[in-house]
C-alpha positions, 0 to 999 in steps of 0.5 A: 500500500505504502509503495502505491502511494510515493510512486507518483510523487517520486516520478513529479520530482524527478521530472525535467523542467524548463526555467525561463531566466529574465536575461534571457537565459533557458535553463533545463534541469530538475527541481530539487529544492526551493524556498519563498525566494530561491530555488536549487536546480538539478542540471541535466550535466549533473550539477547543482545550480542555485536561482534566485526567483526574482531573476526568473520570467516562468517555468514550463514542463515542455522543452523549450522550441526551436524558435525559444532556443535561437531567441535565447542565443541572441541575446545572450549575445547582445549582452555579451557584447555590450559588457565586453565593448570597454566603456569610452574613455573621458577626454581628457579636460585641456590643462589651461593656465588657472588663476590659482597657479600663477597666485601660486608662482612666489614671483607672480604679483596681483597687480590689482592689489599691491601693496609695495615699494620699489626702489631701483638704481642704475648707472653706465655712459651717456651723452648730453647735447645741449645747445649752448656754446653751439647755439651761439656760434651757429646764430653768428654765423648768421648775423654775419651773413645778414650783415654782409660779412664773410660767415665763419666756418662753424664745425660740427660739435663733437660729442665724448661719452661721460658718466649717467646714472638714475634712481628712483622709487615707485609706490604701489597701493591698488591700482595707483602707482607714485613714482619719483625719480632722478637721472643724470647725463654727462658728457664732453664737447669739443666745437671749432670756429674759424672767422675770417675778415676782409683784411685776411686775418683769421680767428679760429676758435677751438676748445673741449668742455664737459657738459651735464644735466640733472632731472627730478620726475614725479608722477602718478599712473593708474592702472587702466588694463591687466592680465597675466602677460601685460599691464598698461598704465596711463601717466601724468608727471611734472619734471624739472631740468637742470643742465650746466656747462662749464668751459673753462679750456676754449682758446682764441688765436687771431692771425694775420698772414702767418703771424700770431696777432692776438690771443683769447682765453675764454672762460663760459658757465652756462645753467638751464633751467626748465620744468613742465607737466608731461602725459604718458604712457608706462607698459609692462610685459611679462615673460614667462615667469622671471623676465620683465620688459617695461617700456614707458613713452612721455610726451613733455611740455616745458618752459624755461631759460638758459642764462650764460655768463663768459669772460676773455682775457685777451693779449694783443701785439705789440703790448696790448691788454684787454679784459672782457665780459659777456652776458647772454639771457635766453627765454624758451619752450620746448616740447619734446619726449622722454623715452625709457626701456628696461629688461628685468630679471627677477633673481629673486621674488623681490630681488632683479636685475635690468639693463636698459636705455634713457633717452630725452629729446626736446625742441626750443621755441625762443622767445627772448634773446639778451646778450651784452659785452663789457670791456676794458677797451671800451670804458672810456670809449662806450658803444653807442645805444642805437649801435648796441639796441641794432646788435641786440635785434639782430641777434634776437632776429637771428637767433629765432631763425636757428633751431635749438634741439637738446638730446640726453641719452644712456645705457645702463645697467641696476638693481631694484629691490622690492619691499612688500607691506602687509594687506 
């Protein structure tokens, strides 16, 4: 009775099922065990397989057909091939030049924000061209040929390198910049004059003297533009010029035919002053993280005077002394540029270095002309007033037809120290 009864149950069991996998997956096995949320598999290969009921579509008796079989196959693949394709890589994001870095860089400084000092010197050779014994001389020669006598032989000056060094300090707060700064030329001039007479002598004039200009430049920028390569910085400044000619070594030696007649020993001392405001423009370029270009161009406006005062001993043959005193008062203009180039490099975050050039250059507009002469010779026989009033017009007439051009230039090299204060 017993053996009646588990046949059949034996044989439910034992029969093959058809499980059908979400995943499209078709398993064929038998059902040993199962619970609430997985079932244990027999697999037809003998093996025991474990399911999860969740991952399960159905369960049939009946094999799976043809159609299932191959429906199954496919995607299956499809699967397989979406999980072994490798995922895009990202692009990789386009490395830029953040902000932070370059704050990071102890040599970069935010231009907008400073709070600093920098004090800078520098020194080499220069030249400095004025007009003063060469103005003078050219304007005679003109007033020679107004006056219908011969013209003199005026050469060319000679120019002779001499000592130039600058200074200065600059105070950045913000975007405002207060600088104030000092340069100083010097340099030798060699000039040659010969006069002739309708008489045949000959007057030749030679001497070599040193010449020398001073400045003071104060100013304030504003810093209009920047970024991290450039920062341009519109100016106003107002300067003053100081330059001093002392001639000490110019002779004078009067032949006629092949005898000496007469001999002069001049002695000259020459000042200008001028001042004036001037608008401008300072750049600085960066170069990578420690080369540095500033450039800065001035337009200057400027007015003043040249006084000069001369003397001249004179020995004539046979036995004759003179002892002479000249004048001369200039009134003038001028407008002209101011140009300045330096090349930093930055040895340390406050410490460079730079090599650079300075140049001044100005055109006089005269507005007075004064020039007198007194001497032994003519105490007790005076020029008349119509005679010296008529020198004096031709002169100033003269003089305001010769042009007057002043030229400062160097080549330096300096140090600049930069001091930093607290934010």
């Amino acid at each position: 009775m017993i053996l009646l009864l588990s046949s059949p149950i034996v044989e439910l069991f034992a029969e093959l099922q058809t499980i059908y996998m979400r995943n499209g997956q078709i398993l064929r096995g038998e059902v040993i065990q199962q619970t609430a949320t997985s079932m244990q598999i027999k697999m037809e290969d003998g093996k025991i397989k474990q399911l999860n009921k969740k991952e399960i579509q159905r369960v049939s008796y009946k094999e799976p057909t043809i159609q299932e079989k191959k429906e199954s196959e496919e995607k299956l693949k499809q699967q397989t091939a979406v999980i072994e394709e490798p995922p895009p890589a990202p692009e990789p994001s386009k490395k830029s030049e953040p902000e932070l870095d370059k704050a990071a860089s102890p040599y970069s400084i935010d231009q907008a924000k400073r709070k600093d000092i920098e004090l800078f010197f520098g020194a080499g050779l220069g030249t400095y061209r004025p007009p003063t014994e060469s103005f003078l001389n050219e304007a005679s020669v003109k007033a020679n040929a107004l006056t219908g006598q011969i013209p003199p032989d005026h050469d060319t000056p000679s120019y002779k390198r001499g000592l130039a060094y600058s200074m200065g300090a600059i105070y950045y707060w913000k975007k405002f910049a207060f600088g104030l700064s000092g340069n100083h030329f010097s340099g030798q001039t060699s000039e040659r004059l010969k006069v002739y007479s309708n008489n045949a002598n000959l007057q030749e004039i030679a001497g070599t003297f040193p010449e020398k200009q001073s400045s003071l430049k104060a100013d304030i920028s504003f810093l209009a533009y920047t970024n991290h390569r450039i920062d341009l910085r519109p100016s106003f400044g107002y300067s003053q010029f100081w330059g001093k000619t002392d001639d000490n070594n110019t002779i004078s030696t009067n032949y006629s035919g092949n005898e000496l007649t007469s001999f002069f020993k001049y002695h000259y001392y020459f000042l200008e002053k001028l001042k004036g405001p001037s608008i401008g423009l300072k750049t600085t370029i960066r170069q990578g993280e420690r080369w540095e270009h500033r450039v800065e161009l001035h337009y200057l406006v400027l007015s003043g005077a040249q006084y000069g005062n001369g003397s001249l001993t004179m020995l004539n043959t046979p036995n004759f002394f003179d002892y002479g005193i000249i004048q001369d008062s200039i009134q003038w203009d001028a407008k002209g540029f101011n140009f300045s180039y330096k090349l930093l490099y930055k040895w340390t975050p406050t410490l460079s270095f730079w090599v650079g050039i300075q140049a001044f250059e100005w055109k006089y507009s005269l507005k007075s002309f004064d020039q007198s002469f007194n001497g032994l010779a003519n105490i007790g026989n005076p020029s008349p007033v119509e005679e010296l009033v008529l020198i004096n017009l031709l002169l100033t007439s003269t003089a305001k037809m010769t042009p007057a051009t002043s030229k400062a230039s160097s080549l330096e090299f300096g140090v600049m120290k930069r001091f930093e204060f607290s934010q």
